[in-house]
C-alpha positions as CSV (number, residue, x, y, z in Angstrom):
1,X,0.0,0.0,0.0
2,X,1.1,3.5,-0.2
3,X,3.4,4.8,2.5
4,X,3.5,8.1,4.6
5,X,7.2,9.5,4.6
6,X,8.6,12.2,6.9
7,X,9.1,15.4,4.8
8,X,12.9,15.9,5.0
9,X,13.6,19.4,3.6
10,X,15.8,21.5,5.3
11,X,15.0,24.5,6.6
12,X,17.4,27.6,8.4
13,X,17.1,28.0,11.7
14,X,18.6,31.0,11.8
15,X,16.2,32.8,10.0
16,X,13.1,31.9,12.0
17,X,15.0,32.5,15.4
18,X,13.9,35.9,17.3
19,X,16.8,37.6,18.3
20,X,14.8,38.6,21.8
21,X,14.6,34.9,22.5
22,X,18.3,34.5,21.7
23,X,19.4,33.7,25.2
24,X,16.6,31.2,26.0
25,X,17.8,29.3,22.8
26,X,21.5,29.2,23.9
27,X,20.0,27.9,27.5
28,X,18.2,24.8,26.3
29,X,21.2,23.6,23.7
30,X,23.0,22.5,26.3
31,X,19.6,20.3,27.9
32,X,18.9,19.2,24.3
33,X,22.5,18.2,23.5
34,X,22.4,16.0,27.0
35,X,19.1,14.4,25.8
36,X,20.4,13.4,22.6
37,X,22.9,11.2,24.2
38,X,20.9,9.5,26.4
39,X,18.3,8.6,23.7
40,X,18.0,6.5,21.1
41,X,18.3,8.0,17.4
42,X,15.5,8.0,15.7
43,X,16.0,6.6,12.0
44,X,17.0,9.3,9.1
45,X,13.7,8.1,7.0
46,X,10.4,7.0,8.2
47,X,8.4,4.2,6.4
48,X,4.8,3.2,7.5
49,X,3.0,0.1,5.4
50,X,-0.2,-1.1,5.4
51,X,-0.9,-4.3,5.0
52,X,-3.7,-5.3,1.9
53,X,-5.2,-8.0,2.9
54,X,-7.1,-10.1,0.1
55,X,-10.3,-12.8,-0.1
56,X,-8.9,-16.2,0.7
57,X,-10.4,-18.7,-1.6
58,X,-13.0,-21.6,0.1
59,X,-12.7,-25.0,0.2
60,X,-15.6,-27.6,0.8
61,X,-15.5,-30.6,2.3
62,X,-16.2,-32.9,-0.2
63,X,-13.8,-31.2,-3.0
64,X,-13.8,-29.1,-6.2
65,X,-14.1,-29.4,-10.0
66,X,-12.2,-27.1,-11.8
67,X,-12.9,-26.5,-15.7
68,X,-12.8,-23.9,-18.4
69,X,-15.2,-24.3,-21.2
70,X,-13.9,-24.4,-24.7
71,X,-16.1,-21.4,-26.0
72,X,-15.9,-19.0,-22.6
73,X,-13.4,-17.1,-21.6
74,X,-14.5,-17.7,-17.9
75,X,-13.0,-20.4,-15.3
76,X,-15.2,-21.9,-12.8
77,X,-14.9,-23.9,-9.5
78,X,-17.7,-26.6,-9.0
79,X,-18.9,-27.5,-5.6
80,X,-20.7,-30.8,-5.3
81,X,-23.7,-29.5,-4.6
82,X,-23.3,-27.9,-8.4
83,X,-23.6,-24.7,-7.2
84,X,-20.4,-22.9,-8.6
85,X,-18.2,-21.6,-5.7
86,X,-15.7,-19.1,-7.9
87,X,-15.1,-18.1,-11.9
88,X,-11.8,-16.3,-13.0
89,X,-11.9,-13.9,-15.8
90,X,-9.9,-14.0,-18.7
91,X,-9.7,-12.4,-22.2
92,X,-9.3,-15.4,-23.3
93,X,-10.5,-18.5,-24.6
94,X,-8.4,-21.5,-23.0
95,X,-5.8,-23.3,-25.1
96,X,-6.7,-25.6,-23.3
97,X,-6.0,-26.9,-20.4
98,X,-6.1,-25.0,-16.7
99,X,-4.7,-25.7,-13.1
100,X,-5.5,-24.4,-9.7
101,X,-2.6,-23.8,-7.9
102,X,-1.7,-23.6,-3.9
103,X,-2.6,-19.9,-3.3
104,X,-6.1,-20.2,-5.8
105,X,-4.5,-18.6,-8.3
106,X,-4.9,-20.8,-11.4
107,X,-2.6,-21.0,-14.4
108,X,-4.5,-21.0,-17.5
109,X,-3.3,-22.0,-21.2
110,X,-5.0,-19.6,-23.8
111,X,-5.8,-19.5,-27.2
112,X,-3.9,-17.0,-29.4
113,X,-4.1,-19.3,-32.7
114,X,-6.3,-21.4,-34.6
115,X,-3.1,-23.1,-36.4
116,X,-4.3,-26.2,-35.6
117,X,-6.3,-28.4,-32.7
118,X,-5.5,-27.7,-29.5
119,X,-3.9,-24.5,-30.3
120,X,-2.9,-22.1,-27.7
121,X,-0.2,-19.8,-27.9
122,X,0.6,-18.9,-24.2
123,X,-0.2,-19.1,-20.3
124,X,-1.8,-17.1,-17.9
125,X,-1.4,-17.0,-14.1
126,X,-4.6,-15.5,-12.4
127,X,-4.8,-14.6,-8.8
128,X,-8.2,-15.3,-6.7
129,X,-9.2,-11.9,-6.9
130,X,-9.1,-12.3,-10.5
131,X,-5.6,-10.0,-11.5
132,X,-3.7,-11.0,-14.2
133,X,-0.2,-11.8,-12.6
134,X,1.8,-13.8,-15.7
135,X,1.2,-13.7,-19.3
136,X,3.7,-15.7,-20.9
137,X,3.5,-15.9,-24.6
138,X,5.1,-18.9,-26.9
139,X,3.9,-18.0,-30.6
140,X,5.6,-17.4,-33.1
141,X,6.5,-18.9,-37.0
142,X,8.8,-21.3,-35.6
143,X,6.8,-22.5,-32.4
144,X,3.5,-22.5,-30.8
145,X,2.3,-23.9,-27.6
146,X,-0.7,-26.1,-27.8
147,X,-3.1,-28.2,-25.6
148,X,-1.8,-28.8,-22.2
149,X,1.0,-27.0,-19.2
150,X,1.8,-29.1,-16.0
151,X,2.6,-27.0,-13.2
152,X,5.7,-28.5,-11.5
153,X,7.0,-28.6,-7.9
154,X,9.5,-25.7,-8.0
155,X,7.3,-23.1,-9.7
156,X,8.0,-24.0,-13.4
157,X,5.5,-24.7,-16.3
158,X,6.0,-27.9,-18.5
159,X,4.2,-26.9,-21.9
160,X,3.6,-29.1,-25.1
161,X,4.4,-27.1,-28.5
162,X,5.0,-27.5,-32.3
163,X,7.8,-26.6,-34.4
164,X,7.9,-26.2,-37.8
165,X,10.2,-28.3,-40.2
166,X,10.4,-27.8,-43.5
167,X,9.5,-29.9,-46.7
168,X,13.1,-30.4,-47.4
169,X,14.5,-31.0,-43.7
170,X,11.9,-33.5,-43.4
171,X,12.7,-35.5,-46.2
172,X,16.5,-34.9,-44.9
173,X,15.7,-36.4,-42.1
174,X,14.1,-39.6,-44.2
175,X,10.2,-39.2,-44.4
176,X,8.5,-40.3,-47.3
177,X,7.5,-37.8,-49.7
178,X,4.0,-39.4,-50.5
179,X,3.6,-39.5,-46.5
180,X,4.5,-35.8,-46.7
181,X,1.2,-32.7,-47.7
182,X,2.4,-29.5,-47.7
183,X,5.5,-27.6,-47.5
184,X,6.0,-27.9,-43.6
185,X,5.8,-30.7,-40.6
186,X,5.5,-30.0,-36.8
187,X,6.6,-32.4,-34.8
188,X,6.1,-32.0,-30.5
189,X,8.6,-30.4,-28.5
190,X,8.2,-29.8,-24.4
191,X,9.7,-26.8,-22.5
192,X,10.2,-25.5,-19.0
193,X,9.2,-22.5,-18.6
194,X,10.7,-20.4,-15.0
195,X,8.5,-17.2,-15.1
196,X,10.6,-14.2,-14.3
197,X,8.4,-11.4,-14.5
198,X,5.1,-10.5,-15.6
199,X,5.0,-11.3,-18.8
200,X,8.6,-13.1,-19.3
201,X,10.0,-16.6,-18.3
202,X,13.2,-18.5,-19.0
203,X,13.1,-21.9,-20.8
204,X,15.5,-23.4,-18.4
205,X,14.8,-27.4,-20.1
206,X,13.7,-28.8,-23.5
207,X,12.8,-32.1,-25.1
208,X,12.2,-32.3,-29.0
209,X,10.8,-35.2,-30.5
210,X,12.9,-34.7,-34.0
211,X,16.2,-35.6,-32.2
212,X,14.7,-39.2,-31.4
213,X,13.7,-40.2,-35.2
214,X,14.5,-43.4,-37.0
215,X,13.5,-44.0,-40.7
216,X,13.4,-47.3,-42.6
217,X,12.6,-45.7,-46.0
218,X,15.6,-44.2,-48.1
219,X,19.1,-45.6,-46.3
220,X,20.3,-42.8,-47.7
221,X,18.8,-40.3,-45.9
222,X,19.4,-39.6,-41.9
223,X,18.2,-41.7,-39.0
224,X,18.1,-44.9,-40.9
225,X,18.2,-47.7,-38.9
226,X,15.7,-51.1,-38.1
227,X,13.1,-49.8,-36.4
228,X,11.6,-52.6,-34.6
229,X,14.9,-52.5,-33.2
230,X,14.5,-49.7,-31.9
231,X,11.5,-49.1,-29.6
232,X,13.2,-45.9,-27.5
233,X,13.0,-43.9,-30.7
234,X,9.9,-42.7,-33.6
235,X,9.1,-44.0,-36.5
236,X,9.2,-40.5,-38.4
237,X,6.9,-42.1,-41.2
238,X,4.1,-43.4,-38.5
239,X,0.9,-41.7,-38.1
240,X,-0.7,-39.2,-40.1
241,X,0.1,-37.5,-42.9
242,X,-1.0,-34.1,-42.0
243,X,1.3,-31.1,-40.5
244,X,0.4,-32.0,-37.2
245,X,1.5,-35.4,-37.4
246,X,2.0,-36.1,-33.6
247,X,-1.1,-34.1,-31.7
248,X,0.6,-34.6,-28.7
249,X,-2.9,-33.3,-26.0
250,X,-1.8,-34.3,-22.9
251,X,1.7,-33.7,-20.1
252,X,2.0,-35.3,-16.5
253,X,4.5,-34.9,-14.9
254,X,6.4,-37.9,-12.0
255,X,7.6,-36.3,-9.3
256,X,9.1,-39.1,-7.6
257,X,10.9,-40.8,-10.7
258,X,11.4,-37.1,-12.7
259,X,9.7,-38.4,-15.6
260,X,7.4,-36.8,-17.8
261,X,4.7,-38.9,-19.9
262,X,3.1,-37.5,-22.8
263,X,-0.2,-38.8,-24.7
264,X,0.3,-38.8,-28.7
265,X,-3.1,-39.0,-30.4
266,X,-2.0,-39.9,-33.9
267,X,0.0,-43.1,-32.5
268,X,-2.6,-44.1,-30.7
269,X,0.3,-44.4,-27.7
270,X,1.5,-42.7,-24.8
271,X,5.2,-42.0,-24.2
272,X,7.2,-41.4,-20.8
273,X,10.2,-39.8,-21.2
274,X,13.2,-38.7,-18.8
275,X,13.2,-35.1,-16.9
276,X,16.3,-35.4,-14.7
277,X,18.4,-34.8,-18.1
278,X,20.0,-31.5,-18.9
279,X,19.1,-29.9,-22.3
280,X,22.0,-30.9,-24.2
281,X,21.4,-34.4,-22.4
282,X,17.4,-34.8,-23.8
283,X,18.8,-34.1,-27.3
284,X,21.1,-37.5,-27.2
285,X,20.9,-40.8,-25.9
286,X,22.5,-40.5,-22.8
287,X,22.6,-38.8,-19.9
288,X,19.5,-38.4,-16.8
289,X,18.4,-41.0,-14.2
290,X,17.5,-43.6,-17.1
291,X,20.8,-43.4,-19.1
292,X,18.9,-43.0,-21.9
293,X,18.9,-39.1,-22.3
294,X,16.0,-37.8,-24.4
295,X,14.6,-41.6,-25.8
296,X,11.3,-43.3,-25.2
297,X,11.6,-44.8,-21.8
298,X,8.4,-46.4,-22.0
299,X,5.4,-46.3,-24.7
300,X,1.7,-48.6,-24.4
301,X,-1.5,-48.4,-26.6
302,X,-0.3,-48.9,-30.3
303,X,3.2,-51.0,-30.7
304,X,2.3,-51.0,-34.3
305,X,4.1,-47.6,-34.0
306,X,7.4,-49.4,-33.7
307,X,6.7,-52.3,-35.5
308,X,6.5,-54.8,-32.5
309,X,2.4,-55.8,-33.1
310,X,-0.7,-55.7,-35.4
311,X,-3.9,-54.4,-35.4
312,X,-5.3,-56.5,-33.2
313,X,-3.0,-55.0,-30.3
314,X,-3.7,-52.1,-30.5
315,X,-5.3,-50.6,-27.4
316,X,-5.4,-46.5,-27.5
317,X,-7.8,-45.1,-30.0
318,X,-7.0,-41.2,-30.5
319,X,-6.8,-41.1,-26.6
320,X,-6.5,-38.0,-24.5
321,X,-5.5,-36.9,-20.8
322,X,-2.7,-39.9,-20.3
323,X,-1.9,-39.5,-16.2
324,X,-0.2,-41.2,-13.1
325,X,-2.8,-41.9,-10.3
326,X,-1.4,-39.4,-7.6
327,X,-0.2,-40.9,-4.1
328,X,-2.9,-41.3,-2.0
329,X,-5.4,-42.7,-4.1
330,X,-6.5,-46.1,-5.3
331,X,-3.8,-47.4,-8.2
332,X,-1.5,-45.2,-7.2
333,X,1.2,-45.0,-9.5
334,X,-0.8,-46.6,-12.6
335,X,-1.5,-44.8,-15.9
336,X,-5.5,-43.4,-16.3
337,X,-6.3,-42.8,-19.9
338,X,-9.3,-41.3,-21.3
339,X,-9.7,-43.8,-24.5
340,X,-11.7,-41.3,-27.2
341,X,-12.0,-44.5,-29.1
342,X,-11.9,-43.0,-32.4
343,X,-11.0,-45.6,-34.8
344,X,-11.7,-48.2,-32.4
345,X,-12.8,-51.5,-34.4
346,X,-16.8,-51.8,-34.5
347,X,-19.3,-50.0,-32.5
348,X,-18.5,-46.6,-31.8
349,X,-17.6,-45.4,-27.5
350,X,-15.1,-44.3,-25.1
351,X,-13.6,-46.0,-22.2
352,X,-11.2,-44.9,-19.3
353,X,-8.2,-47.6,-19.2
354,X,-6.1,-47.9,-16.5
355,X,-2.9,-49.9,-17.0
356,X,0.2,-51.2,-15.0
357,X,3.0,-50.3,-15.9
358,X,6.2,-52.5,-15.7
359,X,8.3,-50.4,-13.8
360,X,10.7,-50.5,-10.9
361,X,10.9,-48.7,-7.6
362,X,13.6,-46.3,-9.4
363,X,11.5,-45.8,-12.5
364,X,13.6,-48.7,-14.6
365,X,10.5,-50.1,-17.1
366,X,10.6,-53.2,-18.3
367,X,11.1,-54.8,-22.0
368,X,11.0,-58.1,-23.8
369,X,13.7,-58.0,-26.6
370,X,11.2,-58.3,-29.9
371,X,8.7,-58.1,-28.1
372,X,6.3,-54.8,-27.1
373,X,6.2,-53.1,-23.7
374,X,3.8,-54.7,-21.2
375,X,1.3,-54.7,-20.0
376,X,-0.6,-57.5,-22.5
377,X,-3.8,-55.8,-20.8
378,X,-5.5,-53.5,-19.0
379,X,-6.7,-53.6,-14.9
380,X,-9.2,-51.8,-15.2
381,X,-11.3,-50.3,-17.9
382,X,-15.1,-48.6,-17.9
383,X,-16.7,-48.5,-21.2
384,X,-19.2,-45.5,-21.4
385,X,-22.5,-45.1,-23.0
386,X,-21.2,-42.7,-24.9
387,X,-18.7,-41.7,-28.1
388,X,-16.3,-38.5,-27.6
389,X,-14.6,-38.5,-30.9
390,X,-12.2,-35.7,-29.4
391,X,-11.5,-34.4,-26.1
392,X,-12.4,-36.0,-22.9
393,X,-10.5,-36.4,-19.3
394,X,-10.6,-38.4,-16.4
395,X,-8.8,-38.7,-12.6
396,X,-8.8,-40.6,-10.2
397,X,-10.2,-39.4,-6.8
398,X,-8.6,-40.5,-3.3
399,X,-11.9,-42.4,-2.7
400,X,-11.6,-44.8,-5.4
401,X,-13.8,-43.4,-7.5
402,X,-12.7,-42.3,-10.9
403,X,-14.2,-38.6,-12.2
404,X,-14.9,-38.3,-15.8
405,X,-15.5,-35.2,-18.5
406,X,-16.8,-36.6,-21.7
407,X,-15.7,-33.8,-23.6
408,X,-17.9,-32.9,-26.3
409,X,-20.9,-33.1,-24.4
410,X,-20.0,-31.2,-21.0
411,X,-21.2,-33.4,-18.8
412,X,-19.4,-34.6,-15.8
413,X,-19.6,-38.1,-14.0
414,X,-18.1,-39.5,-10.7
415,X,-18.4,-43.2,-11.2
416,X,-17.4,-45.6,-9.1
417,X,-14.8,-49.0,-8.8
418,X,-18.0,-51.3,-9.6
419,X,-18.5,-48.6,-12.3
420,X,-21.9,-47.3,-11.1
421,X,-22.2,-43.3,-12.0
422,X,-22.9,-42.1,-8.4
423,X,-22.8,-38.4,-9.2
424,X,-23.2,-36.1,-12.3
425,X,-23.3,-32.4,-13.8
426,X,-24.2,-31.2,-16.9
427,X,-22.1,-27.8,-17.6
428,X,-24.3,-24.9,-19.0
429,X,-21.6,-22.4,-19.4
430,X,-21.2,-20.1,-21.6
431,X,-24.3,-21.8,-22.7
432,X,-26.1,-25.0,-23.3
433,X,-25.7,-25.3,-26.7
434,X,-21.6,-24.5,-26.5
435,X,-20.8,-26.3,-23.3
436,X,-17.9,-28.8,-24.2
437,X,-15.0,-29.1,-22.0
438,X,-11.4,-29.9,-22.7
439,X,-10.7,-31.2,-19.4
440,X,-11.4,-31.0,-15.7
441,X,-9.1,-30.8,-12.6
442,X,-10.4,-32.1,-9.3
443,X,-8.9,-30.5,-5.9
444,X,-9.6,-32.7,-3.0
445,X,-10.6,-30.9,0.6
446,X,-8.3,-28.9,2.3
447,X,-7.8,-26.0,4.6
448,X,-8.2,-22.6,2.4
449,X,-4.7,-21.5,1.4
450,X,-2.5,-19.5,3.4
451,X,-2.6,-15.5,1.6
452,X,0.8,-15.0,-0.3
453,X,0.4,-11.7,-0.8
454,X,3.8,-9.5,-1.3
455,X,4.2,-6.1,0.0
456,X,6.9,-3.8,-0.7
457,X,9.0,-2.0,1.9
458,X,12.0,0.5,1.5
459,X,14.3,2.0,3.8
460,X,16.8,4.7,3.4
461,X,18.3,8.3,2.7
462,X,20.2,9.8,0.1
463,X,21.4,13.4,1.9
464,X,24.2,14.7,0.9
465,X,26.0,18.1,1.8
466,X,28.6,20.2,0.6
467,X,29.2,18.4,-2.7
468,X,31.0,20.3,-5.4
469,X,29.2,21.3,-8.5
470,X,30.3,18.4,-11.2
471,X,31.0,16.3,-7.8
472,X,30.1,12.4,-8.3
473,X,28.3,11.0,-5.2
474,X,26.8,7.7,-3.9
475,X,24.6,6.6,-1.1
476,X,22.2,2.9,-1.1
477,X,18.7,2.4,0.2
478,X,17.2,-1.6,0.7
479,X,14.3,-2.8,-0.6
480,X,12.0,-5.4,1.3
481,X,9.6,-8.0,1.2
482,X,7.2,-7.6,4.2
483,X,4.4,-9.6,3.1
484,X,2.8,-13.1,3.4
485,X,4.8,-16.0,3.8
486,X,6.0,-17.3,0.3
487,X,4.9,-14.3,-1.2
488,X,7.0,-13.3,-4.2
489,X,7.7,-9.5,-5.1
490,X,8.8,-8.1,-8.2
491,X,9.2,-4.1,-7.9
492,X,10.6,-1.2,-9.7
493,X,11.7,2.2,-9.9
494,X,9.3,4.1,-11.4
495,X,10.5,7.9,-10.4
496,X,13.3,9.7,-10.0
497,X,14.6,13.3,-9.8
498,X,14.5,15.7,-12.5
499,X,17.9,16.9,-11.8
500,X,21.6,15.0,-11.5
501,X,22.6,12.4,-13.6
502,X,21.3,8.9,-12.1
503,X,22.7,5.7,-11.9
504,X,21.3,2.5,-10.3
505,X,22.4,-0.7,-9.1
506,X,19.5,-2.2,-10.5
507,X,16.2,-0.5,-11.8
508,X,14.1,-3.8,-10.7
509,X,13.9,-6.7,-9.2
510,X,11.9,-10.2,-9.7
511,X,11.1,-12.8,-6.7
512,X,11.9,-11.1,-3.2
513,X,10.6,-13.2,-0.8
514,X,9.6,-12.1,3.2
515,X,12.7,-14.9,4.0
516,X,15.4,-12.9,1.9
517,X,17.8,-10.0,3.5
518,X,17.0,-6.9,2.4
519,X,18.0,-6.2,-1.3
520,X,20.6,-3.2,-1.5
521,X,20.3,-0.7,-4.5
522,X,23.4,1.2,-5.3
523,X,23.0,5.1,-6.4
524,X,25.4,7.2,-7.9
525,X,24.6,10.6,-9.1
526,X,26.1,13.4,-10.7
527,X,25.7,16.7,-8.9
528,X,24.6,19.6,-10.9
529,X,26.8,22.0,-12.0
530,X,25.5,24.8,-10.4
531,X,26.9,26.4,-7.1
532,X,25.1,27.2,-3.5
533,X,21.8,25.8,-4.3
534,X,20.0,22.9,-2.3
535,X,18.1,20.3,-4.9
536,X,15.1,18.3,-3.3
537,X,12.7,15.6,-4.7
538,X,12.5,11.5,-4.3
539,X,12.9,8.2,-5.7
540,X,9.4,6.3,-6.0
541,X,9.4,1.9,-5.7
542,X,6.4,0.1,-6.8
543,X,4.6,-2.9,-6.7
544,X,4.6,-3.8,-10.5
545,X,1.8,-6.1,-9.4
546,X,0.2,-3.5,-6.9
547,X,0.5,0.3,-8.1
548,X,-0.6,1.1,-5.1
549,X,1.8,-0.8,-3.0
550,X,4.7,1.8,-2.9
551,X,7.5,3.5,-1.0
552,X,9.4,7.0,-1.3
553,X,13.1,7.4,-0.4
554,X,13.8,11.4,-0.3
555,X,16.6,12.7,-1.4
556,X,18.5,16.2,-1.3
557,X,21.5,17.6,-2.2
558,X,23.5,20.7,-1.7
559,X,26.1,22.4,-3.3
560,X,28.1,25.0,-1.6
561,X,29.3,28.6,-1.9
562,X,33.1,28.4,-2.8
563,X,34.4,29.8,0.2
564,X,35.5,28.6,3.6
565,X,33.3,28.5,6.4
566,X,34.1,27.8,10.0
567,X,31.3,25.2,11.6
568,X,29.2,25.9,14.3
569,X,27.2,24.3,16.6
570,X,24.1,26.4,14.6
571,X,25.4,25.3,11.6
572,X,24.9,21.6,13.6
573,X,21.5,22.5,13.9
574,X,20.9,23.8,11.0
575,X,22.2,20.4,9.2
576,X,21.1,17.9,11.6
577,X,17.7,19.1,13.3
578,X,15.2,16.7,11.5
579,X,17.2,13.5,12.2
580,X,16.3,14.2,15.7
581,X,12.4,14.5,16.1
582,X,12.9,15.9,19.5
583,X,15.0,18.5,18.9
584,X,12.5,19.8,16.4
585,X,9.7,19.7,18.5
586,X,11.9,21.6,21.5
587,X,13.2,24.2,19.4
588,X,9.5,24.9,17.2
589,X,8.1,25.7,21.2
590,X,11.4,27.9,21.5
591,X,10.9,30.3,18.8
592,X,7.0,30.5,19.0
């Protein structure tokens, strides 16, 4: 909030003193003196804060449903009693997928593009109270983010995106030109995105699918090899024929084994791949927990894709939200998949397939040489009454029960082991006629979230006297995080003085948190050249989430007469009197 500061001017004693009161001043210098060593100083600038404090967002106790509708630029929070508990704002349309996170902020892709299905384009991160905090944008004619983010532990974002390859690096790279429409391909690549100010973030990781190809077509091309051989890598001449020749529409991210696993709708399979590698690591074949770098640790649902079975074994059909059951709930550790079923041999419907996969207690998975990854089945699968040729989602709760979004439709089912629907909602937003939904998130119960709310504090002086016109001078002031507990401040100078020539240690700052020391902000300034004349003004900090959350350091600066002067104890006074509070308040009942 905005801060009250002390008004530090200087002012001449001298001139306001009446000479018939002369003696009575000279008396009480020696009593004020005395005091002034026997007390404590009071500090050369005065800050005062106020705290803002916000809504905290409400939990009930049987959970939350979290979901953006494809055609509304709204986010809502479903009770189980379907009333809705809390929408977000956006300008946006998603792109597509959306999170709540700790402090009910949610982080929201959005849609920028209509390149292709799923596209998006960038992320938002929207507080409770419904500000726009981060817009990070990843569009351009080289890339674009599309589908789904994964928030991670330390703060990052994992997002899914295209790239574009040309006609002629693709056929470099061995695809077949009759497999091949159009002048460009986009295969998938994954980045981690830090966010390091409001609308900026650092891609500190990255995966990319083209550095993992293998081609059996033209042996004089690259990436040739057998690819049966070869489950870890992709068949660059498997799946369809169009630009978008992965559709990768789903991310989940392993925090326990640092793995990532992605579902590919045009290979019918989903892939898990290793996140403990560096950057240069993920583009080889070695390197990360695995050993294997970048490669395919693991892949289920279609091992026609590396030439390892037939139709008949085929299990994903254009599938979507591919996750690991969290800890805590029912299957913990197995893969959920919502199976669109699109393609699926005979009659027409979806089904959520959970699977088992063959991995050890260090994230090693299993393999058969010649033969396909395991499992040969399913545990556990619930065939719907109903056929969502595209999008669709589904998670398990910690009771058992599995919740499902059918997509197209909007509705929304909680159904349980012995697959009885137990619970349902039919989403009417924006309307009922437009109410499909990409995905949903459900939050279990828990205690509303402590606020993390940042607010800005500063502390110094700049004062300096007797500098010489031309004369370079330097002082420091500290800037502070004073707010909520894991709150994270990113502040600015926004003002300065008109006169002198300024420099700064640093103009901003990103990430303060209540739990760091106190930032120090070095200041240099030239004086201007002008003799015997006192310059005045302030340096103004804000917020640059929070305009109104500021602080003032004053400044002044004086340069004098060229001449000597002898120093006096008025001179003191005159120099030193609003340091000392008490002084000022003695002497202003002195010369009344």
């Amino acid at each position: 909030m905005g801060k009250k500061y002390i008004n530090t001017l200087p002012i001449n004693i001298l001139e306001v003193v009446n000479i018939k009161k002369y003696n009575i001043y000279r008396f009480f210098i020696f009593i004020i003196v005395t005091l002034l060593v026997t007390s404590c100083f009071v500090p050369l600038s005065l800050t005062y804060s106020v705290n803002n404090t916000k809504k905290s967002c409400s939990f009930i106790s049987e959970g939350q449903i979290l979901f953006a509708p494809m055609q509304s630029t709204f986010t809502y929070l479903l009770e189980s009693n379907k009333e809705i508990n809390h929408t977000w704002p956006s300008s946006y349309t998603p792109g597509e997928a959306v999170y709540l996170l700790e402090d009910g902020s949610i982080l929201r892709a959005i849609k920028l593009s209509l390149a292709g299905g799923g596209a998006g384009g960038g992320v938002q991160r929207i507080t409770w109270e419904g500000d726009l905090i981060w817009d990070f944008r990843y569009n351009t004619d080289d890339y674009l983010s599309h589908h789904d983010i994964e928030p991670l532990p330390n703060g990052n974002i994992l997002m899914i995106a295209w790239e574009t390859m040309t006609r002629a690096e693709a056929l470099d790279a061995g695809r077949d030109p009759n497999k091949l429409f159009g002048n460009y391909l986009w295969p998938d690549h994954v980045i981690e995105v830090e966010p390091t100010g409001p609308s900026s973030g650092d891609i500190v990781w990255e995966w990319h699918a083209w550095d993992h190809m293998i081609q059996d077509y033209d042996s004089d091309k690259k990436n040739y090899g057998v690819v049966e051989d070869h489950p870890e890598l992709i068949d660059i001449n498997f799946g369809s024929s169009t630009n978008d020749w992965m559709h990768s529409n789903s991310i989940d991210y392993h925090p326990e084994f640092d793995q990532i696993i992605l579902s590919v709708h045009n290979f019918n399979e989903i892939w898990v791949i290793d996140h403990s590698t560096t950057t240069e690591e993920a583009a080889g074949h070695t390197g990360g927990n695995s050993g294997m770098g970048g490669d395919i640790l693991y892949r289920w649902g279609n091992p026609r894709a590396y030439k390892r079975g037939s139709i008949t074994d085929q299990k994903f059909f254009g599938q979507h939200d591919a996750s690991w059951v969290e800890p805590g709930c029912p299957g913990e550790g197995n893969i959920l998949v919502f199976n669109n079923g699109n393609g699926r041999p005979g009659v027409d419907y979806s089904s959520i397939d959970e699977i088992v996969p063959p991995v050890d207690e260090s994230g090693n998975y299993e393999i058969t040489i010649g033969e396909p990854f395991g499992p040969d089945e399913q545990i556990w699968i619930y065939n719907t009454d109903f056929y969502a040729w595209y999008i669709g989602g589904a998670q398990r709760m910690p009771n058992g029960n599995t919740l499902i979004c059918t997509g197209p439709t909007g509705k929304i089912l909680d159904v349980n082991y012995d697959k009885e629907i137990v619970w349902q909602y039919q989403n009417v937003y924006p309307n009922p006629s437009q109410s499909n939904i990409f995905d949903i998130k459900y939050y279990p119960p828990k205690e509303p979230p402590i606020p993390n709310h940042p607010n800005l504090d500063c502390y110094g002086n700049l004062k300096w006297k007797n500098v010489l016109a031309g004369e370079i001078v330097q002082g420091d002031f500290q800037v502070s995080n004073i707010g909520d507990t894991g709150s994270l401040l990113n502040w600015s100078i926004v003002s300065i003085p008109e006169w002198g020539n300024w420099t700064f240690g640093q103009m901003s700052g990103f990430g303060l948190t209540p739990e760091d020391s106190p930032l120090i902000v070095n200041v240099t300034v030239v004086a201007p050249d002008i003799e015997d004349k006192e310059f005045d003004g302030y340096i103004r900090i804000e917020n640059q989430n929070d305009t109104e959350d500021y602080d003032i350091i004053t400044v002044s600066l004086k340069t004098p007469k060229q001449k000597t002067k002898i120093f006096t104890i008025y001179d003191f006074l005159d120099n030193y009197i609003f340091s000392f509070p008490i002084l000022k308040l003695l002497l202003q009942q002195i010369i009344r």
